[in-house]
N, C-alpha and C positions, 0 to 999 in steps of 0.2 A: 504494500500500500504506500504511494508516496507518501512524502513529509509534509504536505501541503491539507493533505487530506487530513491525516493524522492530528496537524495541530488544529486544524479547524474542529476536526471533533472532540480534541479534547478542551477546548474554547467554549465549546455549543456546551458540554456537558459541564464543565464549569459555573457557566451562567446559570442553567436550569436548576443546580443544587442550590445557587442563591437561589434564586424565586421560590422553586417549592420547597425549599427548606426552610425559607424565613416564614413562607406563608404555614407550614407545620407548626413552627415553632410561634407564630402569633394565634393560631387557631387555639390551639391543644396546651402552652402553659402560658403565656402570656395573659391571655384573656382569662380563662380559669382563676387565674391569680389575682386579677383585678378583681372581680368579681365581690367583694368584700370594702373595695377600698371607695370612699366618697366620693363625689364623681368632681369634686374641688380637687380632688387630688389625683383623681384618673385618669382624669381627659386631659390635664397637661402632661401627663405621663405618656399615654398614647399617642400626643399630637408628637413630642419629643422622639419618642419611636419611630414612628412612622414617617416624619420628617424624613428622616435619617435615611429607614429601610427604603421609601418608594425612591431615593436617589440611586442607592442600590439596584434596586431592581430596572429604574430608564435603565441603568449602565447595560446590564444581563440583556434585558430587550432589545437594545443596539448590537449587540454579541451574538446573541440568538438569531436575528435578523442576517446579520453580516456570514456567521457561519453557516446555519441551515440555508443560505438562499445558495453559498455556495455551495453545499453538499449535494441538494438536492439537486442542482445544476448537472454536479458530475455524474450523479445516478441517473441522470434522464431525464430530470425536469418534470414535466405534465408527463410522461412516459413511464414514470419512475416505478416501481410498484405501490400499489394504491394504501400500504399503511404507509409510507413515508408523503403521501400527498394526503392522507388523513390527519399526519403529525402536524403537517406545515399548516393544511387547514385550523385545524384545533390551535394552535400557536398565535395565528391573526387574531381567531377567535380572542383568546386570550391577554394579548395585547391592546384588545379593543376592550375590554372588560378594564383592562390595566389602566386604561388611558381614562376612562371615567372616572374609575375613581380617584387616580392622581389628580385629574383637572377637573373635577364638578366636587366630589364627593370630599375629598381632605383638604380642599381649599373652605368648606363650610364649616369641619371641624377647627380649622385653625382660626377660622375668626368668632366661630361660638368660644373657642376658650382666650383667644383677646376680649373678648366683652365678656366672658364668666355668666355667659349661658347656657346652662347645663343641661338643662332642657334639650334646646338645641341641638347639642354638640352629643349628647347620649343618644339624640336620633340619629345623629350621621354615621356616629362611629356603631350602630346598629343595621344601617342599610354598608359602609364599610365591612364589618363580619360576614355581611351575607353573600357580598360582592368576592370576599378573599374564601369565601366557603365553595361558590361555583368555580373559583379558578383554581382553586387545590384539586378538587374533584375534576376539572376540564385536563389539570397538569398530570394527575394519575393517569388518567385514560391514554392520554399522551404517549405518555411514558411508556406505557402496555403497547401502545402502538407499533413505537421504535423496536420495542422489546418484538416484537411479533414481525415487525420487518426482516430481521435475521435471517427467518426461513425462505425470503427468496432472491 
């Protein structure tokens, strides 16, 4: 296998571990954890986080983009075999998901907790949970995808 190939997939599989791995790791103890804490005290915590990870995650998205468009190129492109045009599909998907909630959804939590509207800011980061809940669940399927590409 060239070394072109090689670094691109281990690029593409890099990224992905950020994304679903942060999005595991915000699902499953992040949240759980908060789950007790005041939401004077949560949702600056959350917005702090998140800040941080959805920068993370543009970067992975650029990565993912840049590497799978060339992978998929070299395997055939539209010709490719149909789980790796399943991946790439699910992927937009998911970066279309990504991009909402980066630019609609965490922009409303970051100014509910500059004004310490908790209200607010507990709805966002509610419809946020449910958004990082479909793209965990989009990122498994995914993955099973790739995983399922192998065989041809």
């Amino acid at each position: 296998m060239p070394i072109a190939i090689n670094v691109a997939l281990f690029l593409h599989l890099i990224a992905v571990i950020v994304w679903v791995g942060g999005m595991i790791f915000a699902h499953f103890c992040l949240r759980p954890a908060l789950l007790d804490v005041s939401p004077q005290l949560r949702l600056p915590l959350i917005e702090a986080v998140f800040g941080r990870f959805l920068n993370w995650v543009g970067a992975a998205v650029v990565v993912i983009l840049l590497s799978g468009g060339f992978l998929l190129h070299v395997f055939g492109g539209g010709h490719a075999p149909w789980p790796l045009n399943l991946m790439a599909a699910l992927g937009v998907v998911m970066m279309l998901v990504f991009g909402h909630l980066r630019f609609a959804v965490f922009p409303r939590i970051r100014r509910a907790v500059q004004a310490q509207v908790w209200l607010d800011g507990a709805r966002s980061v509610e419809t946020m949970r449910k958004l990082v809940l479909v793209n965990l669940v989009l990122g498994v399927v995914t993955i099973a995808a790739a995983v399922y590409s192998r065989g041809f």
